[in-house]
C-alpha angles and dihedrals in degrees: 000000000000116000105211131037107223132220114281098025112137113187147089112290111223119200114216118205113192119183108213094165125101093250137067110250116220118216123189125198112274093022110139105247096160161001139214134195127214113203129185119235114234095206123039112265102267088211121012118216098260099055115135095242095048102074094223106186102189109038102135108017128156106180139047095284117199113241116275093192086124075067085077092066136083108226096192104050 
């Protein structure tokens, strides 16, 4: 569920809905879910997702991919 796409990414967004209310939502085709926003950056990215160092976990990816956060933790401290 990130909330920003950073500079470098390369992949197919997925956009997750969850209901968490107590009634079923009904969605018809056409019917406005969503918006995104596209800005420009005004200073070159000092390091793109995708940079070595950086660890990036989903460049490239084409489907809905689970969450590899776990991926931050050493598991053999």
């Amino acid at each position: 569920t990130a909330g920003y796409v950073d500079p470098g990414w390369k992949g197919n967004l997925t956009l997750e809905l969850t209901n968490i209310a107590r009634l079923p939502i009904t969605m018809y085709a056409g019917m406005k879910i969503g918006q995104i926003s596209f800005l420009r950056l005004t200073t070159r990215a000092d390091r793109v997702y995708g940079t070595p160092s950086l660890g990036s976990k989903y460049q490239g990816q084409t489907l809905p991919t689970a969450s590899r956060m776990h991926e931050n933790f050493n598991k053999n401290p």
